[in-house]
N, C-alpha and C positions, 0 to 999 in steps of 0.2 A: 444395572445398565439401562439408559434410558434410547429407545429406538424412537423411530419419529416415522408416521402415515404421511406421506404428502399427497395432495389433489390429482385426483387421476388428469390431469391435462399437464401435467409437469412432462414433460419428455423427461427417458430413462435411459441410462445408458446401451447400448449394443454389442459393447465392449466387455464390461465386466460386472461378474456377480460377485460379494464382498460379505465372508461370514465373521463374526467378531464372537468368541465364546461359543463357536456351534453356532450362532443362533443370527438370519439373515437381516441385511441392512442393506436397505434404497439406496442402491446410485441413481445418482440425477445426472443429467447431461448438459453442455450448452457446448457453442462450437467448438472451442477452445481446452475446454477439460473437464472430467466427469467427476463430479463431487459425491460425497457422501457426510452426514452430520451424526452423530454418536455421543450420546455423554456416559462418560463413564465411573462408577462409583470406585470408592477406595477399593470392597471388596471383588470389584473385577478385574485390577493388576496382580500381576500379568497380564496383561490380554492374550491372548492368542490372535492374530487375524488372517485369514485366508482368503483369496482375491483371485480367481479364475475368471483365465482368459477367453470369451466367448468366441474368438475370432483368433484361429491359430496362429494366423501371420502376425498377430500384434502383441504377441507374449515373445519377448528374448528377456537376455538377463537383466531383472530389475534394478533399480538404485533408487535408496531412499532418502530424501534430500529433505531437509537441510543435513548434509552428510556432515555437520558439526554434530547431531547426535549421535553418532556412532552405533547406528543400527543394521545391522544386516538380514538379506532376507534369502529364503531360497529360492528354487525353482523347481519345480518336480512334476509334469506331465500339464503342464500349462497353470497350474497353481503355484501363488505366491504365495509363502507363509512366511511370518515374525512375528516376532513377540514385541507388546507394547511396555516397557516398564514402567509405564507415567500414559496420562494423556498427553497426547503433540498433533500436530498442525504440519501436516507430512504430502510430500509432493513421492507420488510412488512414478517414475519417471523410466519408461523402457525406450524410447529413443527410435530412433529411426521412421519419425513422423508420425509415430503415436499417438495419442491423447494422452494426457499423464490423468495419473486419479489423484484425485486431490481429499484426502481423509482428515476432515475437521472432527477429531475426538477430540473430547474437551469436559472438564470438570462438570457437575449440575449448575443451575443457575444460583449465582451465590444471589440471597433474599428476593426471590421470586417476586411480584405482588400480589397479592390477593384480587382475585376475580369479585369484581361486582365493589371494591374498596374505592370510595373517593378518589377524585381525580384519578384514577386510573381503567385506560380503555385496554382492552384486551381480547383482541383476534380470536377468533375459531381456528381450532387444529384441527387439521383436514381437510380445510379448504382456503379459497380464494378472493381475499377482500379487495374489490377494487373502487379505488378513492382518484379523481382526478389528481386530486391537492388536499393533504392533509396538515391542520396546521392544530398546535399545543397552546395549551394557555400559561400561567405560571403556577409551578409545582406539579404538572400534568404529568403523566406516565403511561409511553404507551410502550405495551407487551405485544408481541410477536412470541407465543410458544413454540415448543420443536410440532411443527408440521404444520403450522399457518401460513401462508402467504400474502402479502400485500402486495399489490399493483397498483403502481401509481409515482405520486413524489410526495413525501415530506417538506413543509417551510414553512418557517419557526420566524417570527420577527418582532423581534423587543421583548424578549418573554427571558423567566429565569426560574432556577431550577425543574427545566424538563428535562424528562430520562426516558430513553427508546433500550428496551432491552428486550431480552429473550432468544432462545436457538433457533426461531424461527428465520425467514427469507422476504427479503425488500426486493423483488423483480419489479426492473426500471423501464422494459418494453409494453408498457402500456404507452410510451412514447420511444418515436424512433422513425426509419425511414418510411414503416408502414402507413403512417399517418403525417408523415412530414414535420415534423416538428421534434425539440429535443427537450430535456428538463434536467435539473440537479437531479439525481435521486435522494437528496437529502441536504438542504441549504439552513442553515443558523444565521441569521443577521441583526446584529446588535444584541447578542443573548448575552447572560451572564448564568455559572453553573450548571454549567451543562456534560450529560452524561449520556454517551454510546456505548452498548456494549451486549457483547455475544454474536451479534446477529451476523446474517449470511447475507451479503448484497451479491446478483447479477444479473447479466446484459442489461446494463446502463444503455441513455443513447449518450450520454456525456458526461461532463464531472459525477463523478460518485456520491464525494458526503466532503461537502464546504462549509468551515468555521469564517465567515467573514465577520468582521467588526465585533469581534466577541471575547470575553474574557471567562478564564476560569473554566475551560473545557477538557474533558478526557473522555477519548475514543482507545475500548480496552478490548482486547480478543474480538474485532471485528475481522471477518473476514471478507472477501471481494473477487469476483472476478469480473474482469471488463475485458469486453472483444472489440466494440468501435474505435477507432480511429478519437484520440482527445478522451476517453475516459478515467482521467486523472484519477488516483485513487481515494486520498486527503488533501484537499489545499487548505492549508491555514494562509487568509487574505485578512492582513493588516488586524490580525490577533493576538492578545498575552495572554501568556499564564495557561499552556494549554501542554498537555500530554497525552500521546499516542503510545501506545504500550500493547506486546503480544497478541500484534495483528499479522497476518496471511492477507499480501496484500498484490495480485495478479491484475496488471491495468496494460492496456494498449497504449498509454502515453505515462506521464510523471507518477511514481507510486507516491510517494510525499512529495508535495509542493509548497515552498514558504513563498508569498506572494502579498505584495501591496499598491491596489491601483484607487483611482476615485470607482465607489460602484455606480454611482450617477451615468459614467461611463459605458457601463455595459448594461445591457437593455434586458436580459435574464435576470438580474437582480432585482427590478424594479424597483429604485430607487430615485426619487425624482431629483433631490438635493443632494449636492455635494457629502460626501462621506469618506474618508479615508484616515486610517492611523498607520504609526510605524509597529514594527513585530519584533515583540522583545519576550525570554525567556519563551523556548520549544525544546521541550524533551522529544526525542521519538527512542524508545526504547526493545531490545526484544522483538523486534519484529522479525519477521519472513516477509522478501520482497522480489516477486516475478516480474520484471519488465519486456515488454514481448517487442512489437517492432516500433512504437512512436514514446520520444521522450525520454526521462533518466529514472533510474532509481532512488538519488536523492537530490530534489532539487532546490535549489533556492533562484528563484527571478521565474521569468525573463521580467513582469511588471511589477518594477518597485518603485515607482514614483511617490516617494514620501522621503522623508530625514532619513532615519534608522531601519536597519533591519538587525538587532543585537540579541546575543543571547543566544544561539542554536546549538540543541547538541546532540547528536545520532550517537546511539550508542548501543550496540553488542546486541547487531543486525546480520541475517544471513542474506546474500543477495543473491539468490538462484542463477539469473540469468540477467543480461541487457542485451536481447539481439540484434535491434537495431542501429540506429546510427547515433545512438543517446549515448550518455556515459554514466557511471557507474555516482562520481562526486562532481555535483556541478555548481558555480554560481554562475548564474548572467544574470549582470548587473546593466542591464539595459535602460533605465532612466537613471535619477540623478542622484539615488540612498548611498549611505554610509553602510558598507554592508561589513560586521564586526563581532569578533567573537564567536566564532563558529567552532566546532571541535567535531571532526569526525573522527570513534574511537571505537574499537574492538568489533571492527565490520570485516565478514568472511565472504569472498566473490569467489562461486564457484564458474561462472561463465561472465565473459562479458567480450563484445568482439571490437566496436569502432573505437571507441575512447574510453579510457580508465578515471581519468581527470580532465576538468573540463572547468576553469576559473576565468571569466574574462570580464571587463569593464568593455560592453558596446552598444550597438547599436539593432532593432529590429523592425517589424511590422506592426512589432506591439509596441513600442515607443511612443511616449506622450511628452517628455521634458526633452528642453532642450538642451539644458547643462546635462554632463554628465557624472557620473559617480563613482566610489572609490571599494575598493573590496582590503580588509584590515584585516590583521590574527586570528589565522586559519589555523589548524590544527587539525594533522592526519594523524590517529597513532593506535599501534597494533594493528593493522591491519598487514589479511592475510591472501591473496591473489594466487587461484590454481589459473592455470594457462590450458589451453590445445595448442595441437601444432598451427591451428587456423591464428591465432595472433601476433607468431613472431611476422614483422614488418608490417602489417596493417595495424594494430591496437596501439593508440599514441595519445597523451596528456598533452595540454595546450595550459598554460598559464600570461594572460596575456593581459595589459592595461590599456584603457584606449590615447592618452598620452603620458607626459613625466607628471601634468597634474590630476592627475585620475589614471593612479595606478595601480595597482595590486602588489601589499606590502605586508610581509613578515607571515610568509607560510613556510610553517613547521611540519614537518612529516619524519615520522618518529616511528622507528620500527616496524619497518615494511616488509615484508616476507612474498619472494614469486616462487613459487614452488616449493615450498620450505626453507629454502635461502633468504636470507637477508640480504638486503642492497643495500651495497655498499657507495654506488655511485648513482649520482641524479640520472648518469646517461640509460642505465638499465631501465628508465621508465621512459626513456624516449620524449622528454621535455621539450616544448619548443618554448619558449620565453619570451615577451614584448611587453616593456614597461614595468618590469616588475625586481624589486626590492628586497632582499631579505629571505630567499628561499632557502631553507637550510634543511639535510638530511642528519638524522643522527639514525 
């Protein structure tokens, strides 16, 4: 088992101490939920893990979530105990305005790089490196081991095969309200080959980790928490050929976003000349997805200003939570794209309150075209929806086109289950429909 030292200026939790095999593991704290990072080897499954509550009022009975792996924990004089059979990516969630703890176990680094080996920079564990602005050259590899820290932001522009890895932590409040200013915690632009993976990001002041104008990207077992207002988790802007795969992904706004504007447009990118493609072929696979109160859990728009947006496929995702007024599946197709070929498939919501679906051809703030655009073969299927009593008559789907020529045509929704039941008719999802074509239930 590989444990990690972090920098004594990291704040710790208050809440909980957390033993894994007998032997003690660092929670870290941030507003929103108290992490811990573990890797663990073959021969430490089982795990055992025990997680005592420092603070009596905040221990009642746990639940461990994504409650698709079927783990159960106990409770016995303010300690929680289960057993881990695998490494997972586990929201330990007691409820009643809690902090959940959030336990990122996770396999060793699959081919570490070698410290001090060309093109590759690599952080101190145990401390905290701070870089205003870090940027990659081509073939570059930058490591973050378990207990290093970076402070600061990542941008990557026209480079190709850079690789950011390691169990280490990318904290984004080296910008933020305290210094008035915000930053990507990690932006790619015009990259090709590009590889994210293991790392820990939190307290963003905004976007997380953006693939703009980029091909040929995979972000793989990253995990994230964002607490401000707009800290999207992933935006893929106006990128192919990219996959996102067995991420833990906790954001105050869109936890995956598919997006396509000119970047010239927005002044954080710094881009002087016009830039923009359509987004074709997106996996998002495996993931865990927290949406707390701004935004959706899977989004596509609101800026699509280009042709196409084709090709997307979410697939056999848990979505913890959507608490706010976001929805769970969404397109706003607010400029003028073709938005086509989507497929949402074997995605489990264990909460979600304002909207379940959420498909519309319109209009916004973020608007730059004046024609508008068309949303094409959508595809819901296996999908499984637990409820509270908090949903019946607030929680409602909108599928709506902005006229008969800019409509919303031929969604499929295949195998839908609200509490173990299958739906039988569209009205149990509470549809409201305008302008739209071809909605079939099987």
């Amino acid at each position: 088992m590989q444990t990690y030292q972090h920098p004594r200026s990291l704040p710790r939790s208050l809440d909980y101490a957390l033993m894994i095999n007998g032997r003690p593991i660092e929670v870290l704290a941030t507003d929103i939920a108290d992490f811990a990072i573990v890797a663990l080897e073959p021969g430490d499954l089982p795990a055992a893990v025990e997680l005592r509550g420092l603070r009596a009022a905040r221990v009642v009975e746990p639940v461990l979530r994504p409650v698709s792996k079927n783990l159960r924990a106990t409770l016995t004089d303010r300690v929680v105990a289960f057993s881990l059979p695998r490494p997972e990516k586990l929201s330990v969630d007691f409820g009643g305005g809690a902090k959940p703890l959030y336990l990122f176990a996770q396999p060793p680094e699959n081919t570490p790089p070698a410290p001090g080996a060309p093109d590759v920079i690599t952080l101190l564990a145990g401390q905290v490196t701070e870089v205003p602005e870090l940027t990659l050259g081509d073939g570059q590899t930058l490591h973050l081991p378990g207990g290093a820290v970076l402070k600061g932001k990542i941008r990557v522009v026209g480079r190709s095969g850079v690789r950011i890895c390691g169990h280490g932590i990318l904290d984004g409040s080296f910008y933020g309200p305290a210094t008035g200013d915000s930053a990507h915690s990690i932006c790619f632009i015009g990259c090709r080959d590009i590889l994210v993976e293991d790392i820990t990001m939190v307290r963003p002041s905004t976007w997380m980790l953006v693939l703009a104008d980029s091909e040929r990207a995979t972000v793989r077992n990253v995990k994230q928490i964002g607490e401000v207002l707009c800290s999207d988790g992933v935006d893929v802007v106006g990128s192919r050929d990219v996959l996102i795969e067995d991420c833990f992904l906790h954001n105050n706004d869109d936890c995956v976003a598919i997006k396509a504007f000119d970047l010239a447009n927005k002044r954080e990118f710094g881009v002087a000349s016009s830039v923009r493609h359509d987004v074709e072929n997106v996996l998002v696979r495996r993931c865990t997805l927290a949406n707390w109160r701004g935004g959706n859990a899977l989004e596509i728009g609101h800026e699509l200003s280009v042709d196409h947006v084709r090709g997307v496929v979410f697939q056999d995702i848990d979505v913890l939570h959507v608490h706010g007024v976001g929805a769970v599946f969404s397109i706003h197709n607010y400029d003028r794209a073709l938005v086509s070929d989507i497929v949402f498939e074997d995605i489990r919501i264990e909460h979600c309150y304002d909207k379940l679906i959420d498909l519309r051809v319109s209009k916004s703030r973020y608007s730059v075209d004046a024609e508008r655009g068309r949303i094409r073969n959508v595809t819901l299927r296996d999908i499984r929806w637990t409820r509270t009593p908090y949903n019946l008559g607030y929680t409602v789907s909108m599928i709506g086109g902005w006229d008969a020529e800019h409509a919303v045509e031929d969604v499929r929704i295949e195998n839908f289950t609200i509490d173990g039941a299958r739906v039988r008719h569209l009205d149990e999802l509470e549809i409201t429909t305008r302008h739209c074509r071809g909605l079939t239930l099987a």
